[in-house]
Backbone as a chain_set.jsonl record, in Angstrom:
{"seq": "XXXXXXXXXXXXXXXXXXXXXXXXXXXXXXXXXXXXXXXXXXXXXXXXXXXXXXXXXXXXXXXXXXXXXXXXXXXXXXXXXXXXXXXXXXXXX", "coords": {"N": [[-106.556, -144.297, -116.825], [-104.867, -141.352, -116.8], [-101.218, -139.947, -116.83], [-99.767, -138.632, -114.936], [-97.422, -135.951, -115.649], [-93.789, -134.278, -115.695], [-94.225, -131.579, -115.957], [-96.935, -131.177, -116.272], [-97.594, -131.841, -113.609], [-96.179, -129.351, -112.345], [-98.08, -127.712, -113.582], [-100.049, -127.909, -112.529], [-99.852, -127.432, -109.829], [-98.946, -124.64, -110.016], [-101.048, -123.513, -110.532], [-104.123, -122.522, -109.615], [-104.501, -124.063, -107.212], [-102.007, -123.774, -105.669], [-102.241, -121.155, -104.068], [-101.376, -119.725, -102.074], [-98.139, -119.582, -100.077], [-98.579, -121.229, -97.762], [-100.724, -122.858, -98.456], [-99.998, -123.878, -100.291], [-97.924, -125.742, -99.28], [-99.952, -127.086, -97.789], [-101.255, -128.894, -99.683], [-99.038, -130.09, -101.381], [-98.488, -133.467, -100.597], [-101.073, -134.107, -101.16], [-100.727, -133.449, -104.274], [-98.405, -134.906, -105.296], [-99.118, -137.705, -104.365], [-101.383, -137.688, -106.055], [-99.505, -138.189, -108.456], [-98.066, -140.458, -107.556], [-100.539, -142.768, -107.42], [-101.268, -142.056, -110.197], [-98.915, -143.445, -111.149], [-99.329, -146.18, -110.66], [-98.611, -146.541, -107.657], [-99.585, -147.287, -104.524], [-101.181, -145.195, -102.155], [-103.078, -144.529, -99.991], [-103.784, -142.303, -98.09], [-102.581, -139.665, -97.998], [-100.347, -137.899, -95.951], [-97.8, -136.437, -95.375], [-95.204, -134.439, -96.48], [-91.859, -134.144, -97.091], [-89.385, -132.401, -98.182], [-85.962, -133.874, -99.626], [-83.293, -132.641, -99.159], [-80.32, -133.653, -99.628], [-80.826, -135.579, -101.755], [-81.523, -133.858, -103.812], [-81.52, -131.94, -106.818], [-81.303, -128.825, -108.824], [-83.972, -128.888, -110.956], [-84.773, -131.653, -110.075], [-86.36, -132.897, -108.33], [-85.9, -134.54, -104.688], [-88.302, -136.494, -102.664], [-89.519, -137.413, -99.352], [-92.33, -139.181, -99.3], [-95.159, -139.696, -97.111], [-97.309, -141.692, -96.75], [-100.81, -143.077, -95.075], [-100.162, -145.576, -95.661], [-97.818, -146.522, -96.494], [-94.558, -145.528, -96.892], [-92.389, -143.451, -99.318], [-90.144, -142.366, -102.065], [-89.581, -139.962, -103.276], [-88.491, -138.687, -106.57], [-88.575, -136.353, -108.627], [-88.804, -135.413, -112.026], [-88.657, -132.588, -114.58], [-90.907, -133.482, -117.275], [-91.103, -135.92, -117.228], [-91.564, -139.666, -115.831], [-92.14, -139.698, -112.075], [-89.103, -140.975, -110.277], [-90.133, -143.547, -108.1], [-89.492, -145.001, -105.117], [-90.221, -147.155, -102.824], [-90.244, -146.709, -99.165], [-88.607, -148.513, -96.812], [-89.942, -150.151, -93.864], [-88.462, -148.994, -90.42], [-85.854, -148.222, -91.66], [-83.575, -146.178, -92.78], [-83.329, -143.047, -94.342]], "CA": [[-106.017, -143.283, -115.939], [-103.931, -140.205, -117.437], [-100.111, -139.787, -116.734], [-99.204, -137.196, -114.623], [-95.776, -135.721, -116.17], [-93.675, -133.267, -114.435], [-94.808, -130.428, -116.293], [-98.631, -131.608, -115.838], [-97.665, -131.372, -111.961], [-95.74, -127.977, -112.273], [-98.817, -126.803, -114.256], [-101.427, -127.86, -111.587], [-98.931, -126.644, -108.656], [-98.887, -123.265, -110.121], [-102.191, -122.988, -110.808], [-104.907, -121.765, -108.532], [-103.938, -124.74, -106.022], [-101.385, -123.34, -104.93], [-102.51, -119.728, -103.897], [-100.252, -118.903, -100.849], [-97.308, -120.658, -99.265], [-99.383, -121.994, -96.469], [-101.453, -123.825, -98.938], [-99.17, -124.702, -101.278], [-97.411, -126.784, -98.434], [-101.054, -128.263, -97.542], [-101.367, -129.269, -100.965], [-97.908, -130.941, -101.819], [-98.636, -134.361, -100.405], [-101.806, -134.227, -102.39], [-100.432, -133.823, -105.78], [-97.638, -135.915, -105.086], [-99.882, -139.072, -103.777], [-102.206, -138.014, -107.181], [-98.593, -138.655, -109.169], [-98.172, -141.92, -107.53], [-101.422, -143.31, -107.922], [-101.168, -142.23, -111.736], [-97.858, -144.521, -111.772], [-99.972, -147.234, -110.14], [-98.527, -146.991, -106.52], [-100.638, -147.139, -103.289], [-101.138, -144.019, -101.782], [-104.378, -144.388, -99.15], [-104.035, -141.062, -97.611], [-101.078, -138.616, -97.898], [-99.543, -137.604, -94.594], [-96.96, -135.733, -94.879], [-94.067, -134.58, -98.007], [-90.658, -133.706, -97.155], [-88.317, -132.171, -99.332], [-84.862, -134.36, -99.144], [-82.233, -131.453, -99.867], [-79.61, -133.998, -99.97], [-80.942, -135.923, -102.937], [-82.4, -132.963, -104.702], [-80.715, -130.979, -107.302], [-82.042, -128.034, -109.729], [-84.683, -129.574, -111.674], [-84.623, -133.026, -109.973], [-86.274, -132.422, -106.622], [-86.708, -135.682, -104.295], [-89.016, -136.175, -101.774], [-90.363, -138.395, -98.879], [-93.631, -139.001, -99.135], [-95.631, -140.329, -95.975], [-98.97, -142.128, -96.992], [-101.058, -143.949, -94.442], [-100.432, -147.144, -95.775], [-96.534, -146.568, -96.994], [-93.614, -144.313, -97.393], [-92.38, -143.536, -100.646], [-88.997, -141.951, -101.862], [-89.993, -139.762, -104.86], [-87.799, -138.074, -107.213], [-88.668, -136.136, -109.961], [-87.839, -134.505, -112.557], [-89.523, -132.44, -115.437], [-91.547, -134.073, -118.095], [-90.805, -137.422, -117.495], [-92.345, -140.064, -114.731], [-90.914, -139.707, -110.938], [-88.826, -142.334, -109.966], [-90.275, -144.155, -107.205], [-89.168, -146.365, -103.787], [-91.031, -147.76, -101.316], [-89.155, -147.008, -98.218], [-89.083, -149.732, -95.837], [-90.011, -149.48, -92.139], [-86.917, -149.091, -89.77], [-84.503, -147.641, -92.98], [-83.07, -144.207, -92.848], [-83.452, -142.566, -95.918]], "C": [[-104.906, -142.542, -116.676], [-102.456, -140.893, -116.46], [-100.386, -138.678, -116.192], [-97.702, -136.865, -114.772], [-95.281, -134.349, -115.103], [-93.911, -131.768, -114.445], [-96.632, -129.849, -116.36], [-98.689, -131.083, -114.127], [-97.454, -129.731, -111.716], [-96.807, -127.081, -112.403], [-100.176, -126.954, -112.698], [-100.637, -127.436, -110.019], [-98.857, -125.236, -108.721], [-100.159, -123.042, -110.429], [-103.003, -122.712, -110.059], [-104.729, -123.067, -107.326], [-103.214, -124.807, -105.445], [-101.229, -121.94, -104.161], [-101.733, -118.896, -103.291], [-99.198, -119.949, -100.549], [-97.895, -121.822, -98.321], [-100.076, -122.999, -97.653], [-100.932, -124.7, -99.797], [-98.861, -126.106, -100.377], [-98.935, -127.761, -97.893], [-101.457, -129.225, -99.132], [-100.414, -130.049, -101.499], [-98.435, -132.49, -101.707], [-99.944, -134.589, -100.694], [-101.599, -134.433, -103.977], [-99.661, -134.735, -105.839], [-98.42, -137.531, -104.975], [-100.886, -138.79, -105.627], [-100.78, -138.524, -108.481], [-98.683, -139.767, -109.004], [-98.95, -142.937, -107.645], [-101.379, -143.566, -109.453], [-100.02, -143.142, -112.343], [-98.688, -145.708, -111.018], [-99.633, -147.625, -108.76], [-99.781, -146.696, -105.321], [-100.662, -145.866, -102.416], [-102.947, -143.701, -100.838], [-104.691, -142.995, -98.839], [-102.916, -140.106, -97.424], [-101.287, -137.893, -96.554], [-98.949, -136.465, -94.303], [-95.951, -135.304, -96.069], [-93.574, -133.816, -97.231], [-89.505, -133.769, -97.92], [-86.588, -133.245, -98.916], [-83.852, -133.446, -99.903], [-81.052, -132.177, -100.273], [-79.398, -134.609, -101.087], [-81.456, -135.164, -104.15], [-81.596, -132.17, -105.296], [-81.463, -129.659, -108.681], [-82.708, -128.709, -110.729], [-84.683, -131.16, -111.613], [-85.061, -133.289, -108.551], [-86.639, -134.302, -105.944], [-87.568, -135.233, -102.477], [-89.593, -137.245, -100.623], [-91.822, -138.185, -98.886], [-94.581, -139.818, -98.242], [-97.07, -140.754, -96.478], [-99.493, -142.749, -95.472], [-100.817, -145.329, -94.593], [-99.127, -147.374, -96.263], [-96.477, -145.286, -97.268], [-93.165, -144.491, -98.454], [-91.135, -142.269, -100.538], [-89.716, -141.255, -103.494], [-89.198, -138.64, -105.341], [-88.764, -137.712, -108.813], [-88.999, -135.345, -110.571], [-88.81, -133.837, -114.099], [-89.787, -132.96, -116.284], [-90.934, -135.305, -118.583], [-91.315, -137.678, -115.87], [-91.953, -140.271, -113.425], [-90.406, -140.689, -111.148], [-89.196, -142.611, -108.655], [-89.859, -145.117, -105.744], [-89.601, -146.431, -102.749], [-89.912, -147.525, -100.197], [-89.43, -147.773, -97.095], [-88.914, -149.29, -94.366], [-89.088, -150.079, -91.324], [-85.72, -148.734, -90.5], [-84.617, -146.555, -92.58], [-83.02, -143.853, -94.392], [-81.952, -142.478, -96.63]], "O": [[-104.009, -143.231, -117.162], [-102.472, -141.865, -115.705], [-101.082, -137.801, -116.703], [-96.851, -137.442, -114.095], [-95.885, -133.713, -114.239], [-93.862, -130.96, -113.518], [-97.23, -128.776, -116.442], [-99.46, -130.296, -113.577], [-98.237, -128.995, -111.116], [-96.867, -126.012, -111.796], [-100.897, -126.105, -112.174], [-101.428, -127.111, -109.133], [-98.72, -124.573, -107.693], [-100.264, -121.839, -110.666], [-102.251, -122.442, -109.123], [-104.977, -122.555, -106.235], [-103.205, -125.657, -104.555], [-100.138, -121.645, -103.673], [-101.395, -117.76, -103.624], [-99.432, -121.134, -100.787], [-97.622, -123.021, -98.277], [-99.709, -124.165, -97.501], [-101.227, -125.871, -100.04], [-99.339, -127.217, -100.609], [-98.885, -128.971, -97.671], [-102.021, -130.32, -99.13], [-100.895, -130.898, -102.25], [-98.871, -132.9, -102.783], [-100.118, -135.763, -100.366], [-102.116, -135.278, -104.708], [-100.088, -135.674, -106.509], [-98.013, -138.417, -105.726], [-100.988, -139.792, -106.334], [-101.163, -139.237, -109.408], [-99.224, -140.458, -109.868], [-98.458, -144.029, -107.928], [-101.42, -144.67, -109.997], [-99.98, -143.544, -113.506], [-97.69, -146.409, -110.851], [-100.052, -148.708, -108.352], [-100.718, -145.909, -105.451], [-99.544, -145.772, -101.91], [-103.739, -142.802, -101.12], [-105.736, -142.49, -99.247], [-102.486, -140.004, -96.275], [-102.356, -137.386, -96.213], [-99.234, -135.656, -93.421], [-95.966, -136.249, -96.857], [-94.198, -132.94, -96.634], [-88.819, -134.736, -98.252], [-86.215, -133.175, -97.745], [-83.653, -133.538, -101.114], [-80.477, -131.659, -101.23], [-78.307, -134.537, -101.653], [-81.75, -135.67, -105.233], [-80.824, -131.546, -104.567], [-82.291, -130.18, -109.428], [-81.941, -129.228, -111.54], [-84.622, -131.887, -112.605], [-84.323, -133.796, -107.707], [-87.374, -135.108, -106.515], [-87.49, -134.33, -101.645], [-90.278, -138.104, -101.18], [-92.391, -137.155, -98.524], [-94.84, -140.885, -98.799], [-97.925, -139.87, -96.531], [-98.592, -142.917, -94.65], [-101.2, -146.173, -93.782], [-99.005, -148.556, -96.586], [-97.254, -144.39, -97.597], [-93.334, -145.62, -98.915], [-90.989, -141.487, -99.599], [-90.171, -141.863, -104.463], [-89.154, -137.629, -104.639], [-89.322, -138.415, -109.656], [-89.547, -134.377, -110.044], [-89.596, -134.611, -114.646], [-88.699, -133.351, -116.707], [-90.475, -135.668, -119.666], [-91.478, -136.841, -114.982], [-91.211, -141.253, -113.406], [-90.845, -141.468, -111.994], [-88.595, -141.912, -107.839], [-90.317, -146.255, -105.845], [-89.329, -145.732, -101.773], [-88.812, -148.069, -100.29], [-90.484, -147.648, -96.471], [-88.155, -148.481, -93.834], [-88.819, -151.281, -91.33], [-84.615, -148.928, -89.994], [-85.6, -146.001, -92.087], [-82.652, -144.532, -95.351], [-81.847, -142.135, -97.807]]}, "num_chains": 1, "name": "protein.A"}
């Protein structure tokens, strides 16, 4: 299984899978869940991705990421591998 880096993501985010806004945003918690798989986490069915503005800074974006089967705290940052955290059920981010 490849690496997805963060310039691998950028590149397939800007590329014809992201066409409009509207789709872009249907599309996030797709690429995202194909990142975490490529780091070896579980990712059944992506849900949902929300940007966390508080942990996110220019070129370091984080993100919740809602799977069916787990949440996930994902940061990350260009051409290198997110950082990852399971977020546990009943925690506040």
């Amino acid at each position: 299984m490849t690496r997805l880096t963060g310039l691998a993501f950028a590149a397939l985010f800007t590329s014809g899978l992201a066409g409009s806004a509207a789709r872009a945003e249907e599309t996030l918690p797709d690429l995202l869940a194909i990142q975490l798989r490529a780091q070896g986490y579980a990712c059944d069915k992506p849900l949902k991705a929300e940007r966390d503005d508080k942990l996110s800074k220019p070129d370091n974006e984080a993100w919740t990421l809602t799977c069916s089967n787990a949440t996930y705290r994902v940061t990350r940052v260009p051409d290198l591998a997110a950082k990852v955290e399971k977020v546990e059920d009943g925690k506040d981010k």
